[in-house]
N, C-alpha and C positions, 0 to 999 in steps of 0.2 A: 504493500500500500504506500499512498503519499501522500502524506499528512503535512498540513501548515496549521502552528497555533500561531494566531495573533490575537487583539495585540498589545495583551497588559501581563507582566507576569506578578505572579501572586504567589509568597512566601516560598519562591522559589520551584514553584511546581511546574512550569512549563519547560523549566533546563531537564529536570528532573525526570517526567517522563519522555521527552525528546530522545534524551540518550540511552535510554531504558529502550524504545522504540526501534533505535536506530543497532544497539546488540542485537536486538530479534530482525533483523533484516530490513525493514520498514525504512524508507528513505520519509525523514521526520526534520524540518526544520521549525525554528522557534522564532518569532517577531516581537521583537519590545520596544513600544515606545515610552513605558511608565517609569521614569528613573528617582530610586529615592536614597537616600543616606545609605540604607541597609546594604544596598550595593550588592545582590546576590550573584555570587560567577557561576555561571551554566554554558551549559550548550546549548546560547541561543545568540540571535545576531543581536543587540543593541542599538537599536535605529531611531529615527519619528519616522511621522504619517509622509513627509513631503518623500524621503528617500524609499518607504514602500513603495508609493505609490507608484516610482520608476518600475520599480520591478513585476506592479499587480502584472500586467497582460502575461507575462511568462508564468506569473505562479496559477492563473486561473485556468492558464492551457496546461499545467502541468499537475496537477493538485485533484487528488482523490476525495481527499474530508477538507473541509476546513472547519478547525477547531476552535471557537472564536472565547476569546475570557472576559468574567468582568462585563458583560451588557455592553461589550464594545466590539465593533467589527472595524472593516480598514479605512472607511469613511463618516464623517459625519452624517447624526442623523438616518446611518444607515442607508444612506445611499446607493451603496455596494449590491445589498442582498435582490433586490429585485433580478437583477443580472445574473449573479450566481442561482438564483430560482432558475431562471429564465433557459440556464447551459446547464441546469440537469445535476450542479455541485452539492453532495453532501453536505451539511452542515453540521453543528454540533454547540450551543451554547451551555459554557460551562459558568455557574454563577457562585457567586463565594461570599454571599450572604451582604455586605455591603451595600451591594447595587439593586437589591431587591426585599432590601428589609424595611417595609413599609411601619411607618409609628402608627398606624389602625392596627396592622395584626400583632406586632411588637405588645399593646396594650391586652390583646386579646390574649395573649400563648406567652407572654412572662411579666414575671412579677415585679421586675424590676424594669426602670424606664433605661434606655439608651439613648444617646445623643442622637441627632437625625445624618441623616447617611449622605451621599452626594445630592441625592435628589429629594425631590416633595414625594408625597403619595400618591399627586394626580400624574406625576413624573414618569415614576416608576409603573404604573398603569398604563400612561400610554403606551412608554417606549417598551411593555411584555405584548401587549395588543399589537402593537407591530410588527415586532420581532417574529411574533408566532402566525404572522401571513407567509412566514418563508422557511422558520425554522420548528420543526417541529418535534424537537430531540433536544434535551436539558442534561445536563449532569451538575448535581449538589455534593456538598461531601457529608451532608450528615442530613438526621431528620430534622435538626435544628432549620437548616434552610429549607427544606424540602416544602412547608406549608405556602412558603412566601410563592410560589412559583407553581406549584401540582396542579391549578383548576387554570394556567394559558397552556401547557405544552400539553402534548398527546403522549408522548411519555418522557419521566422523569427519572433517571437513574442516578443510584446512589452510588458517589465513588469517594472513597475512604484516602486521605491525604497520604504523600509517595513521599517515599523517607529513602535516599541513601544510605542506609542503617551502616554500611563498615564503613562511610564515610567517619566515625562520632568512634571517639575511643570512651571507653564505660570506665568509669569512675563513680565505683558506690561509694555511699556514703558510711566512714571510717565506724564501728560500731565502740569504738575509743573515744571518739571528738566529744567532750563533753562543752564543747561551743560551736554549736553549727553555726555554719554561714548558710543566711536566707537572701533567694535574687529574686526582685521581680523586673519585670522589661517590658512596659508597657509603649507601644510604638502609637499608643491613644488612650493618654492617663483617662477622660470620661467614658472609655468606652471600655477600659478594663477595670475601672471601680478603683483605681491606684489609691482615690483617696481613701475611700474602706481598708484600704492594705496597711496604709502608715497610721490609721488609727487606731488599728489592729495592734502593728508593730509596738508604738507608742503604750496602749493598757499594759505589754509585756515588760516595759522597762523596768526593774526592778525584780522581777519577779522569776527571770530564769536568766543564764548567761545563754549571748550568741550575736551575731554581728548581721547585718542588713546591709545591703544594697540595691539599688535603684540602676539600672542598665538601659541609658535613654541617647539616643541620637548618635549613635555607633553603629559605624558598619558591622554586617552580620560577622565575618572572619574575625573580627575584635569579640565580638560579644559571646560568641563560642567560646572563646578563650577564658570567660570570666566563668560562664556556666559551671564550666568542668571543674570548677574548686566549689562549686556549691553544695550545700547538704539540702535542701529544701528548697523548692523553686514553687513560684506562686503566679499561678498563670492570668485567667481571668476571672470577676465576681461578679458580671452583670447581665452577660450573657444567653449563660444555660448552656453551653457548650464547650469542647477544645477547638484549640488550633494550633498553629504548625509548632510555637513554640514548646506547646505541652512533648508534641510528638517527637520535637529533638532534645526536650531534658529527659526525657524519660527512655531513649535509645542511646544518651550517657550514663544510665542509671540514677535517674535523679527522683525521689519521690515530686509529684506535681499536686501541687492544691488548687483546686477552681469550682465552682458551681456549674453544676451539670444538673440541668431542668429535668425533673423525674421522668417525662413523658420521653426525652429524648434519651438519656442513659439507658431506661426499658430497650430502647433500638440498637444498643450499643453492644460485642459480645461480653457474657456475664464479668468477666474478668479484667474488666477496665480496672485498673488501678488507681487510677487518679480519686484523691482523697478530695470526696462532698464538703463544701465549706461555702458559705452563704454570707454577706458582710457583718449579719449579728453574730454568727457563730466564729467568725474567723481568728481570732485571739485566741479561742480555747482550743481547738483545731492545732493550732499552732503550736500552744504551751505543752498540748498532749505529743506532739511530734518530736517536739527538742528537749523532752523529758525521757524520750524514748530512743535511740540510737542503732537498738537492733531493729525497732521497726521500721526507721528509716530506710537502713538497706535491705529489707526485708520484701520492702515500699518499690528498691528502684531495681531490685532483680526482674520482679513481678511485669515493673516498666519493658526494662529491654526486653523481654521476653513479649511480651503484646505487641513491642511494635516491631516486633519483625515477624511476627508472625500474620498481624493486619496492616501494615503499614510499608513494607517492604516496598520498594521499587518495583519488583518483578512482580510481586503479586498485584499491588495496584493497578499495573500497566498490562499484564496480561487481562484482569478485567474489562481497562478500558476498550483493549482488541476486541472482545468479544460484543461489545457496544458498535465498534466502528463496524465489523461484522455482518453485525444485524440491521446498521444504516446502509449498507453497500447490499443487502440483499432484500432491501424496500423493507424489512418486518415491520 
């Protein structure tokens, strides 16, 4: 097959399965025009829209799927897809919650409120009623997304976040330290509850030894680096879900703390690890964790082991074949 993803890359998932695609024979390239601090290196080109553009007519004569991220295709307003209808091109809108999290059903399906996202609701509404005149095939990574989006596409498949797993060297947490170090790394303090975190951290002062950091406005290759000394990583509290950073502390063996919405964990398999914590409860959560050192790494074996077992590169992306698949054989 010949696969193009454009043209947002998200927590590094399109280098990710690119080259995962491209092992398995698949000639797969990657389009990026979203450039941010994090600076993730992949196997993908780094471009904008002006320098695609030279190249759309060869990729559309040459291009089996197009895998489009992020509610964004190669032109504004979606220009593009009438065309790509038109010549008969697969598609494939993958969404990553963001671009489709409307604050009506946000109010409806969790407890906690969220900042508002790129767009309004009536935004986000048109631009699915759009979209779904051409494209008729979604991928989400969890159930968490999956409501924003299931009543425009005709079908919605779930695809579980791709992890270079031996990319991440494992470093449990020492069951000696009687002073963990706790990181949180919020790349959107209201959107990950960061304040709930330090007032969390804050009731704890006194009360147990152990050291905090905040990991903010670093590139990812830096920020790894700090991970790996961590005993407790605290992902998101406002949510109801994981993401990619849960899935790379916890493929170093890092126990991960976040709120994970009942409704969505049910969806998840049994043996998610990641430790339930809610912004009232997250102090004690915590006090119980750095009281405890065996279950720490007890906490971040459990990790590595889930995600490579659900999160693996190959297993993800063989999934996705089986999608691409099923779009190449009209199902």
């Amino acid at each position: 097959m010949k696969i193009v993803h454009a043209p947002t890359e998200i927590a590094g998932q399109m280098g990710i399965i690119c080259k995962e695609l491209r092992k398995k024979g698949h000639f797969a390239a990657g389009y990026n025009g979203f450039h941010t601090y994090l600076n993730y290196k992949g196997d993908i080109i780094n471009t904008d829209a002006f320098e695609v553009m030279k190249e759309l007519e060869f990729l559309v004569e040459n291009t089996d799927i197009f895998h489009f991220h992020n509610a964004n295709t190669f032109m504004q307003d979606f220009a593009d897809l009438p065309l790509l209808k038109e010549l008969g091109k697969k598609m494939v809108m993958h969404h990553w919650g963001s671009d489709v999290r409307s604050v009506r059903m946000v109010r409806k399906l969790n407890p906690y409120r969220l900042p508002p996202t790129y767009y309004t609701d009536l935004e986000i509404d048109r631009q699915l009623k759009y979209v779904t005149k051409y494209i008729d095939t979604a991928i989400v990574q969890d159930y968490e997304a999956y409501p924003y989006v299931k009543d425009y596409y005709k079908k919605v498949f779930v695809l579980p976040l791709a992890c270079n797993v031996e990319d991440f060297e494992v470093s449990y947490p020492l069951v000696t330290n009687d002073n963990p170090a706790i990181v949180h790394a919020p790349t959107n303090r209201s959107f990950k509850g960061s304040n709930h975190v330090e007032a969390a951290v804050n009731q704890l002062q006194g009360k147990a030894e152990f050291t905090y950091q905040i990991v903010e406005k670093m590139s990812h290759e830096k920020a790894i680096a700090i991970y790996k000394d961590a005993d407790i990583i605290i992902d998101q509290l406002l949510c109801g879900t994981y993401g990619m950073f849960s899935v790379e502390a916890m493929a170093m063996g890092k126990p991960v703390v976040a709120f994970i919405r009942d409704d969505v964990r049910n969806k998840f398999p049994a043996e998610l690890p990641i430790v339930q914590a809610t912004p009232e409860t997250l102090a004690d959560v915590l006090l119980e964790l750095i009281q405890n050192p065996e279950r720490r790494h007890e906490i971040g074996r459990a990790g590595r082991r889930y995600v490579e077992t659900y999160h693996s590169a190959e297993r993800v992306t063989n999934e996705l074949i089986t999608i691409y698949q099923q779009l190449l054989q009209g199902e």
